[in-house]
C-alpha positions in Angstrom: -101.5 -57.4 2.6 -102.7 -54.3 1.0 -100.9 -52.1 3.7 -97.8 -53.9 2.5 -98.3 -52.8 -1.0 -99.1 -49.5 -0.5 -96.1 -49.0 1.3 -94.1 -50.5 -1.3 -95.4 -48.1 -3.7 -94.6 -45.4 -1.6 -91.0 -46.3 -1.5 -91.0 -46.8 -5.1 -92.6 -43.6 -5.7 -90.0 -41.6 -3.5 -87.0 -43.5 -5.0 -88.1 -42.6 -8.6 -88.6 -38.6 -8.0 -85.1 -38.9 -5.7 -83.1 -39.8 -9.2 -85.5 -37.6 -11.2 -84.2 -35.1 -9.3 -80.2 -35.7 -8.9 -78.3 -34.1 -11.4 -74.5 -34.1 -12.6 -71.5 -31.4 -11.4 -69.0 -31.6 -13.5 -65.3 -29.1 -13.5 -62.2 -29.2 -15.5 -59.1 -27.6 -15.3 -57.7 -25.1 -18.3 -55.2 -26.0 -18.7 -55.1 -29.4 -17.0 -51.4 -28.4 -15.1 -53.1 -25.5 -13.8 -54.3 -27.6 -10.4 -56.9 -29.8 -9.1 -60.7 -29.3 -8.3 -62.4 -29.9 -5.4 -66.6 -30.7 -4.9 -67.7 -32.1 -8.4 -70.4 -34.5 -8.4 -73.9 -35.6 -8.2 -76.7 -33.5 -6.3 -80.0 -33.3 -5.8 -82.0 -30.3 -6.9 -81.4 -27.0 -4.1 -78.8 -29.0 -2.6 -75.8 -26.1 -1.9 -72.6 -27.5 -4.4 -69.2 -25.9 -3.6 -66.4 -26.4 -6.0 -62.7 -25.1 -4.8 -59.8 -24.6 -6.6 -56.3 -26.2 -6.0 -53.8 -23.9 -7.9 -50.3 -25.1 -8.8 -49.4 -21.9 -7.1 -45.7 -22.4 -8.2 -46.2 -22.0 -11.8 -50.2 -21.0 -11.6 -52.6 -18.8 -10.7 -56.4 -19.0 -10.5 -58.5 -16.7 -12.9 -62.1 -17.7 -12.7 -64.7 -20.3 -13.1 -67.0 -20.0 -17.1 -69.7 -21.8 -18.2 -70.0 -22.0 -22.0 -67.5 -19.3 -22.5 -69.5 -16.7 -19.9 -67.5 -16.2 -16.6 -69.7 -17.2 -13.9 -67.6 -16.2 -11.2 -64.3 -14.9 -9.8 -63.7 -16.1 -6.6 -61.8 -20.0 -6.0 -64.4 -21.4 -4.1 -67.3 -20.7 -5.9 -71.1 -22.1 -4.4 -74.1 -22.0 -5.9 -77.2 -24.5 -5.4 -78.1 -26.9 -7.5 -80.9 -26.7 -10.1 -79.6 -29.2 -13.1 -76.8 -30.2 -14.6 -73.6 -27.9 -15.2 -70.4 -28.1 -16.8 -68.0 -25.8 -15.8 -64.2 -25.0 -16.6 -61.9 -23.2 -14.1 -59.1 -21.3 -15.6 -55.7 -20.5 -15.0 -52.9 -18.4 -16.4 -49.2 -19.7 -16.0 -47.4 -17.5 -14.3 -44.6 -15.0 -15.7 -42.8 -15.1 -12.0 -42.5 -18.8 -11.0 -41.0 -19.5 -8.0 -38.3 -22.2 -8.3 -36.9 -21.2 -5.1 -37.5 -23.8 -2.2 -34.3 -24.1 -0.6 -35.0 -21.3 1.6 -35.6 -22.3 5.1 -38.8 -20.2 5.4 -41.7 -18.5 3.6 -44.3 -15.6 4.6 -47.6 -14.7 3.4 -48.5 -11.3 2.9 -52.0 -10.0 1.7 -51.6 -6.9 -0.4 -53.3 -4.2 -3.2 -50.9 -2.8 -6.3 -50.8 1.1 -7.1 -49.4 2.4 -10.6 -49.3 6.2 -10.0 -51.2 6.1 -6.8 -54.2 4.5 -8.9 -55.5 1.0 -7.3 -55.1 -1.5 -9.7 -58.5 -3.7 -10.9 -57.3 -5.7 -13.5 -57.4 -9.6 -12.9 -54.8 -10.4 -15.6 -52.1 -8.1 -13.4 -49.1 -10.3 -12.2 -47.2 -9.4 -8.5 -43.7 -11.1 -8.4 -41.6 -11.2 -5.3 -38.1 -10.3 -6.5 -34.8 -10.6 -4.2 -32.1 -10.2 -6.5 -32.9 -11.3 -10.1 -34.9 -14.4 -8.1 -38.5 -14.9 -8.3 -39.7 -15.9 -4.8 -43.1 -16.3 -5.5 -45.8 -14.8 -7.7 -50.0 -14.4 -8.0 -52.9 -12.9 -9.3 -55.4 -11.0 -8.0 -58.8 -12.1 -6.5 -61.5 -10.2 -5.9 -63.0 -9.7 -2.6 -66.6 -8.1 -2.7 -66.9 -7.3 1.0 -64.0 -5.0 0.9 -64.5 -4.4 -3.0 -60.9 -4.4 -3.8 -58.6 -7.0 -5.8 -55.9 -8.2 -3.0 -53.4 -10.5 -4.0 -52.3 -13.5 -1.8 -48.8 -13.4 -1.8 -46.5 -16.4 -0.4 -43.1 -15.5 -0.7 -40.1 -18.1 -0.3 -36.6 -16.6 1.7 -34.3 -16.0 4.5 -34.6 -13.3 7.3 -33.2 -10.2 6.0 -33.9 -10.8 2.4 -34.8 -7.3 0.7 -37.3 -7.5 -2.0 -38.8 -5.7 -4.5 -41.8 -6.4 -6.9 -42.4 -6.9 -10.5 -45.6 -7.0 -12.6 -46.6 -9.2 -15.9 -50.0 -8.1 -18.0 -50.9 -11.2 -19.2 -53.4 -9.2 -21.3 -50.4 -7.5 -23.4 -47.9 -10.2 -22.2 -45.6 -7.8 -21.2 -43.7 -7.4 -18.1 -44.4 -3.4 -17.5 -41.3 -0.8 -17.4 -42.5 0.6 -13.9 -40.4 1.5 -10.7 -40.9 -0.6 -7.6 -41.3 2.4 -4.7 -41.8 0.0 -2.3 -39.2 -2.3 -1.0 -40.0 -5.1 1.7 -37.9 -6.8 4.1 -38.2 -10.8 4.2 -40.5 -11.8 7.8 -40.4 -7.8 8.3 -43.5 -7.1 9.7 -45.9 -9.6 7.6 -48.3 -10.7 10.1 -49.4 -6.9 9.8 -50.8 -6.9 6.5 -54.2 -8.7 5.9 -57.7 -8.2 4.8 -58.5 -5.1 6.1 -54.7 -4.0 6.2 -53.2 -5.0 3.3 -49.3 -4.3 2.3 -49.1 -1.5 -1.0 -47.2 -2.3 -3.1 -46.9 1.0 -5.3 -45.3 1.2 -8.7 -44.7 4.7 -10.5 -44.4 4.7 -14.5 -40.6 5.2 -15.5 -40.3 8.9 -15.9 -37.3 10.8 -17.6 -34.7 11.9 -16.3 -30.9 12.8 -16.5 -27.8 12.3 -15.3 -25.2 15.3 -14.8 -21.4 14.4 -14.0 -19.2 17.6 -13.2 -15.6 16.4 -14.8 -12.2 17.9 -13.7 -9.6 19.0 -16.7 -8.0 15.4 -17.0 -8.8 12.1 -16.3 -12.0 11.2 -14.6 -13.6 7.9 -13.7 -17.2 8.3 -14.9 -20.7 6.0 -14.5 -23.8 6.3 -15.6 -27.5 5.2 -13.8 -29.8 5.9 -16.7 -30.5 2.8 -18.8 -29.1 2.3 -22.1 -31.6 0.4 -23.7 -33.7 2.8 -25.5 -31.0 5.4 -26.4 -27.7 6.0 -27.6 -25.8 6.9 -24.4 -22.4 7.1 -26.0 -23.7 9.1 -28.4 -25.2 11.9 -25.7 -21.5 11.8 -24.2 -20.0 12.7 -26.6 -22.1 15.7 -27.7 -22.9 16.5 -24.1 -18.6 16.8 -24.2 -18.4 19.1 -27.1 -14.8 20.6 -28.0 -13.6 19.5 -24.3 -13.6 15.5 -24.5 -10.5 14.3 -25.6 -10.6 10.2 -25.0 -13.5 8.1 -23.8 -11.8 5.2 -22.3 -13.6 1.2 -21.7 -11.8 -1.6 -20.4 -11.3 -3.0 -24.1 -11.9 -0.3 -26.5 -12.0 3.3 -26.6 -13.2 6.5 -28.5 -10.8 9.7 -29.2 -12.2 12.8 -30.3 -10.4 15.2 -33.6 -11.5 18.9 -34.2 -11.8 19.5 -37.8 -13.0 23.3 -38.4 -14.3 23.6 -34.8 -16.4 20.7 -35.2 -15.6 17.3 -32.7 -15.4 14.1 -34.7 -15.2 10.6 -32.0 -13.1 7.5 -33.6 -12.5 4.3 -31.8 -13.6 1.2 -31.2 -15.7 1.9 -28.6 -19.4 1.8 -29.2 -21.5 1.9 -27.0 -21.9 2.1 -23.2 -23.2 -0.1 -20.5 -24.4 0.8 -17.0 -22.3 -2.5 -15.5 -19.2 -0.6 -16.4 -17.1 2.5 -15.4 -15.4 4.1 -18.2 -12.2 6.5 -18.3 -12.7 10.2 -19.6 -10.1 12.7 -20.1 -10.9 16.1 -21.1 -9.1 19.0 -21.8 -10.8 21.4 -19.5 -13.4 21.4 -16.4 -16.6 20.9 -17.9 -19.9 18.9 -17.5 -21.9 15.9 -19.3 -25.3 15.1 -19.7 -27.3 12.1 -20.4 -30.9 12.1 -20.4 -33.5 8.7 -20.6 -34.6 6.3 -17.3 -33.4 5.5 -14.6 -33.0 1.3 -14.2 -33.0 -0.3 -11.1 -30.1 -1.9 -9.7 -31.7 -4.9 -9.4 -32.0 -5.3 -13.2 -27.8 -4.5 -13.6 -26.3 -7.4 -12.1 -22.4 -7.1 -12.2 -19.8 -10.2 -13.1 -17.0 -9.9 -11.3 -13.9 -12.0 -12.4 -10.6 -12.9 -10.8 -8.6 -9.9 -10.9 -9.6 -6.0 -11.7 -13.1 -5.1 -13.0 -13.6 -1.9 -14.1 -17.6 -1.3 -12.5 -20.1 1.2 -13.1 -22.6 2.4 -9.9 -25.8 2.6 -11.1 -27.2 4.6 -8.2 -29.0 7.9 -8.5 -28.2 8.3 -4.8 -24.9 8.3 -2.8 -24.7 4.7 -0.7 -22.4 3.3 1.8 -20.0 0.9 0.8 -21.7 -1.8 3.2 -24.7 -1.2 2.1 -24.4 -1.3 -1.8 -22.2 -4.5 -0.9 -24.4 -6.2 1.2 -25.9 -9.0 -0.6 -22.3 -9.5 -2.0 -19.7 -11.8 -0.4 -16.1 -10.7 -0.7 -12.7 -12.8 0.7 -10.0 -11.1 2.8 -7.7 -8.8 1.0 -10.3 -7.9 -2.2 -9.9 -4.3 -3.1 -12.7 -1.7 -4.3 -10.7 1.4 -5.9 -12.0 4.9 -6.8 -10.9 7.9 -8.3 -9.2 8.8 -5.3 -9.4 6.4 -3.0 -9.6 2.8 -1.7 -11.0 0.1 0.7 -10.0 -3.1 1.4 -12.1 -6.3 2.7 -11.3 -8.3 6.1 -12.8 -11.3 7.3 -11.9 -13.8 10.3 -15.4 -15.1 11.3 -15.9 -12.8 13.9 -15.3 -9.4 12.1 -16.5 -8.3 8.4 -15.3 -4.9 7.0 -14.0 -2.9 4.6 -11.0 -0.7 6.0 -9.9 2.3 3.9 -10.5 5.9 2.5 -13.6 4.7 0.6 -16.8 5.0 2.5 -19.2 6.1 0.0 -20.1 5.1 -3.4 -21.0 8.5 -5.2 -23.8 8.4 -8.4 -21.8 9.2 -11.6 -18.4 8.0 -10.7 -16.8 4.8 -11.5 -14.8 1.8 -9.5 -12.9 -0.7 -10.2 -13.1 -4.1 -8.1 -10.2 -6.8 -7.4 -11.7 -9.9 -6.4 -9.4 -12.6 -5.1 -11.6 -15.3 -6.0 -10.6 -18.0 -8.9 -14.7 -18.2 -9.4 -16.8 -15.3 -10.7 -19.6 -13.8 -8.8 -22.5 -11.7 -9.5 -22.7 -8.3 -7.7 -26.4 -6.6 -7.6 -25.6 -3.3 -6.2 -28.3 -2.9 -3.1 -30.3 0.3 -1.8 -31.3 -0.7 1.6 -32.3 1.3 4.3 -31.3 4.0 6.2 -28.6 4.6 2.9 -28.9 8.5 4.2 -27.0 7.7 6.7 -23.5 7.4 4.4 -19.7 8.8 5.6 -17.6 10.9 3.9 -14.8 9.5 1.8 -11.3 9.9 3.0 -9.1 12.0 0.2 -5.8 13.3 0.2 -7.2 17.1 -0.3 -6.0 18.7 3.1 -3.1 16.1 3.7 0.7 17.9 3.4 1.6 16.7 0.4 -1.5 16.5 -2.3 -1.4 14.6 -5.6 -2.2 15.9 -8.9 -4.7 12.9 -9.2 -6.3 13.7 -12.8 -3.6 14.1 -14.6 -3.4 10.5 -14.9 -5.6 7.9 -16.0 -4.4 4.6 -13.4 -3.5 4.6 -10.3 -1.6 1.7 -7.9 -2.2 0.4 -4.6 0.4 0.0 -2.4 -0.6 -1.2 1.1 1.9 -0.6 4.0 3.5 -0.5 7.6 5.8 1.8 8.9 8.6 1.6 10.7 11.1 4.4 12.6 14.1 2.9 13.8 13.1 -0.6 13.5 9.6 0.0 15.9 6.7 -0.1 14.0 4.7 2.8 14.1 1.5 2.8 16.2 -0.1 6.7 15.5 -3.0 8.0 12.7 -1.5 11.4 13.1 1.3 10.3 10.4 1.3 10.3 6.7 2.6 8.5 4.0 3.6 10.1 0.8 4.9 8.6 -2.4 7.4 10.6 -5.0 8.5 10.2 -8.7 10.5 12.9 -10.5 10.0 15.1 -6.9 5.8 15.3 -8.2 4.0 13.7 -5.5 1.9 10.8 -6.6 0.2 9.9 -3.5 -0.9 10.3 0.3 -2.6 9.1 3.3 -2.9 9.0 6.8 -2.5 5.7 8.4 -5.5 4.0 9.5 -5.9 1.7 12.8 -7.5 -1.5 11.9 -8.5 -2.9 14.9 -8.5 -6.6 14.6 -5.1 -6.8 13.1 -3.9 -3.9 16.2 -1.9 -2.4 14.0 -2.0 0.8 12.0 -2.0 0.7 8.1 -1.2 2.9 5.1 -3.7 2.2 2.0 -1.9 4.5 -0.3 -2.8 5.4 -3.6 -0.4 6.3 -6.3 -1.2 7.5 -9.5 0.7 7.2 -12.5 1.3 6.1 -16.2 4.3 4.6 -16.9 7.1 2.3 -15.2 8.9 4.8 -12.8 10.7 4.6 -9.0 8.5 5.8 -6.4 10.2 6.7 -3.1 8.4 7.6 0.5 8.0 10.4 2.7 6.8 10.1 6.2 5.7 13.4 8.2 3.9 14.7 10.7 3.1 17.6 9.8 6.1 19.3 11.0 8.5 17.0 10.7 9.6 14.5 7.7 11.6 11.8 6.7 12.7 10.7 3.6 12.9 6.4 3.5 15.4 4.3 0.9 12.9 2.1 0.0 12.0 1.9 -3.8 8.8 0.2 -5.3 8.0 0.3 -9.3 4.7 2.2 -10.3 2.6 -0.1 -12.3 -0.5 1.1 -13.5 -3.5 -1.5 -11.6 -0.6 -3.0 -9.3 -1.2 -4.1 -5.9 2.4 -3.9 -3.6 1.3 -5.6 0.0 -2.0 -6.8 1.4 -4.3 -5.9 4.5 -2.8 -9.3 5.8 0.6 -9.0 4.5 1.6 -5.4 3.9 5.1 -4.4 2.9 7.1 -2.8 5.6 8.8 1.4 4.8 11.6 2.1 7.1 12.3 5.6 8.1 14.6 7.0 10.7 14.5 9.9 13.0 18.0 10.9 12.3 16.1 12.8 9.2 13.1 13.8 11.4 15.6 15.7 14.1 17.3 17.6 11.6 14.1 18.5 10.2 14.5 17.6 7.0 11.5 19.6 5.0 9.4 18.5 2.1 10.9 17.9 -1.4 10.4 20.3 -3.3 7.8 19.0 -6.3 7.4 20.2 -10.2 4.0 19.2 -11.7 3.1 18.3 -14.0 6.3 17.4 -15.7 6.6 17.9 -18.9 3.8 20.2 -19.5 1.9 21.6 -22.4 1.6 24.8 -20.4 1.3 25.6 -16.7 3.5 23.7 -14.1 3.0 23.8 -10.1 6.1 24.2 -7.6 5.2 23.5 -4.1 7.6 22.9 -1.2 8.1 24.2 2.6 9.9 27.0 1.9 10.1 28.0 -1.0 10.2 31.5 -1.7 10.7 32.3 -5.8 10.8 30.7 -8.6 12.4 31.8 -12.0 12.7 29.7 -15.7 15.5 29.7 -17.3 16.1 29.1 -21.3 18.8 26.6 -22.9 21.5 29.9 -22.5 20.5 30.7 -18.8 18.5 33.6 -19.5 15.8 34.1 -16.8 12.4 34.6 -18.9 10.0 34.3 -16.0 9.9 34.7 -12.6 7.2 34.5 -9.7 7.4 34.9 -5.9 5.1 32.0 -4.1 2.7 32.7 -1.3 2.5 29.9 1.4 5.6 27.9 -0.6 3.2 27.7 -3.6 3.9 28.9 -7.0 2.0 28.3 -10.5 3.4 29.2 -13.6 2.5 29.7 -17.0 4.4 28.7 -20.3 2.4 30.0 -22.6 3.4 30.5 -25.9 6.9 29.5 -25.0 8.9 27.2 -27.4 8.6 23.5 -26.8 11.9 21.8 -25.2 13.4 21.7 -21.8 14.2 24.8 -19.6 15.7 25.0 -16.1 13.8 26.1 -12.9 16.1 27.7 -9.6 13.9 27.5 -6.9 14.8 29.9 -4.1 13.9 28.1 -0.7 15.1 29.6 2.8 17.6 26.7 2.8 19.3 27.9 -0.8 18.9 27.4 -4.1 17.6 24.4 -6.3 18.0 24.0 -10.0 15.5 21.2 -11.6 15.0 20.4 -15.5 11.1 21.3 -16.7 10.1 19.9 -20.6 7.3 21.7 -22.1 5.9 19.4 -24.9 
């Protein structure tokens, strides 16, 4: 019996000094959203307790464990062992970068350590987002790892295959999203499984540092861009200075600026004020000169372009020249859309199996400025893409060493007129042809024709410039031979004449191209304010005549090339004989 009861006391004894011993675990969440904790509870004294954090890693990230307002640790799964009770709070911060973006079909993890000016970055209230366009696809903040003794964040990014992405950050100390450049781009599933703990991905940011923009501009009209951001200065403003007594209209796609000399000094009026990177603007100027602007450069990612049914006058902010497929190649363009530059065009072709953009217009050059015609009845958002490889970029196609050469600048628009040819009824299969288009005997356009493979047939994108309604008729040549065709088109200033898919049809015929019928003879420009141009094969002298017939100047040509100067000359028209080897020609010149 007494065994019994010693026994008893025993167990009495050991149950009383278990409870005096157990104590109480207790973690919240701040805020509650933030996620869900795991290991809370009761212990008993040196027991090990290990509490782990659940993160709403959407919308939050993890920042550390405190105890009566002292941070205790840093880490998610924090352990310690067990010595009484303990309350403690694990924090989170809401994230700047949610990802909202689950509809992709996959997502990769990538371990990875920031830079800002080649300096590693230490701060725990520093923000990574995963940007692919203007989308966040997934954001975090850093944890510390003491056996490396760096800050690494635990990226899981949401996307398709291809995706190229670039990164933001967010102090949540300042609450500010920093103004820094993104120097390292990443390629969705490219190469992820490589970076871990003990290789981790850089991600390395440079502060935004000035720097300017220079555009050379040809006497005329000139389609101008800029890449430096406009939010922090007056980029109109720095234009126009940077213009001086040269500038003579600044030109948007619904107001404008002209400029007045009074005393020597330029004075801008308009309606026009201010510029955007998003758009290309118009500038005419009354002699070859240069303009300046000076600020940051803005990524493209942050200039996302509308683009509406119909003609959309588009800037290029690009510091760097870029393929057309490239820059285009997150945007998704329907058969027949047209991209335009100063000089020349492309134009888009789809039929499931083939995707291109057929045309003189390869590259997209920094500083210059396009105009897109989208055939769509919905509007899209183009974000202008750097890629990889953009080095790699061909040369534009322009009319420069073609027969007949256009006086592009001295006029603001220009036309697209997209053809076939035929001689004799048979349409013509050869790229060693071009296609020339005439008002007034000037030449207004030309272009070689271009074999576009799916379609097997050969194609004239030609490019006519222009400012007013006026007849435009064709010349077809070789080279050596020409031929003049009777078909008549309208100028219109932005009009399209033909598609890729449906292009008009020119007839010419050989009876012209036997007898060797040579190049018209062209006047430009036409009036004039002072000099005027006469080119044609064969001609040999030209000599300007007054209302009475009195010859006041006259210039021999070299090469059938001649370039004469008014002057001081009274305004009014004059007559021109132009001596070829074939005869005389008398044309009507106005000098305004």
């Amino acid at each position: 019996m007494k065994k019994h009861l010693f026994t008893l006391f025993m167990l009495l004894m050991a149950l009383t000094a278990t409870k005096a011993n157990a104590f109480t675990i207790t973690a919240t969440a701040n805020p509650s959203a933030g996620g869900f904790i795991l290991g809370a509870g009761n212990y008993n004294a040196g027991q090990t307790c290990t509490l782990t954090v659940q993160a709403d890693s959407d919308h939050y990230s993890f920042l550390n464990w405190t105890e009566n307002g002292e941070i205790v640790s840093l880490s998610n799964s924090y352990s310690f062992t067990v010595e009484g009770n303990r309350n403690l709070v694990a924090n989170f911060v809401e994230k700047h970068f949610p990802n909202n973006y689950h509809q992709f079909p996959d997502a990769m993890g990538i371990t990875a350590i920031v830079f800002i000016d080649d300096v590693e970055q230490t701060s725990p209230l520093l923000e990574v987002g995963a940007i692919c366009e203007s989308e966040s696809r997934g954001s975090e903040l850093p944890l510390y790892m003491d056996f490396v003794d760096q800050w690494m964040y635990f990226l899981v990014i949401n996307g398709a295959y291809g995706d190229d992405l670039t990164f933001k950050l967010y102090d949540h100390e300042t609450q500010q999203e920093l103004d820094l450049q993104c120097e390292s781009p990443l390629m969705f599933d490219e190469g992820a499984e490589d970076y871990d703990l003990f290789s981790p991905f850089e991600i390395r940011f440079t502060s935004a540092v000035e720097a300017s923009q220079t555009t050379n501009l040809f006497q005329g009209w000139n389609w101008w861009s800029t890449y430096i951001g406009q939010d922090d200065i007056n980029g109109l403003l720095m234009l126009e200075n940077s213009l001086e007594n040269s500038g003579l209209r600044i030109q948007g796609k619904t107001a404008s600026v002209d400029c007045f000399s009074y005393q020597g000094q330029p004075s801008w009026y308009g309606t026009l004020d201010a510029i955007t990177n998003e758009q290309m603007y118009k500038i005419r100027t009354s002699e070859a000169c240069s303009t300046t602007i000076v600020g940051t450069i803005v990524p493209m990612a942050d200039l996302p372009i509308t683009i509406n049914e119909g003609w959309n006058w588009i800037g290029f902010p690009s510091d760097q020249s870029l393929s057309l497929t490239v820059a285009l190649g997150d945007f998704n363009p329907e058969t027949n859309d047209v991209i335009k530059g100063r000089n020349n065009s492309s134009t888009y072709f789809s039929d499931g199996s083939t995707s291109q953009w057929y045309g003189g217009l390869n590259t997209l050059e920094p500083g210059q400025g396009y105009m897109y015609k989208s055939n769509s009845a919905t509007s899209k958002t183009l974000v202008f893409q750097s890629g990889r490889g953009n080095g790699n970029v061909e040369p534009n196609i322009t009319p420069e060493n073609n027969t007949f050469v256009p006086a592009s600048a001295n006029y603001a628009d220009n036309m697209l007129i997209t053809a076939v040819v035929e001689i004799d009824g048979t349409e013509l299969r050869s790229e060693d042809y071009e296609l020339a288009a005439f008002a007034n005997d000037e030449c207004r356009g030309s272009v070689k024709l271009t074999y576009i493979e799916p379609l097997n047939r050969y194609v004239a994108f030609l490019l006519v410039f222009g400012d007013k309604a006026e007849d435009l008729h064709f010349v077809l040549t070789n080279g050596t031979r020409t031929s003049l065709s009777d078909h008549l088109v309208s100028y219109e200033s932005d009009g399209t004449v033909g598609t890729l898919t449906e292009p008009i049809t020119l007839n010419f015929s050989t009876l012209n191209m036997e007898n060797g019928l040579q190049k018209p003879i062209s006047i430009y420009p036409n009036p004039t304010t002072d000099c005027f141009n006469v080119e044609g094969v064969g001609v040999l002298k030209v000599e300007v005549m007054d209302a009475i017939g009195q010859v006041i100047l006259s210039e021999e040509a070299e090469n059938g090339f001649v370039q004469i100067s008014l002057g001081d000359r009274a305004t009014g028209a004059y007559l021109l004989r132009v001596v070829t080897h074939d005869g005389i020609t008398t044309k009507k010149l106005v000098k305004n």
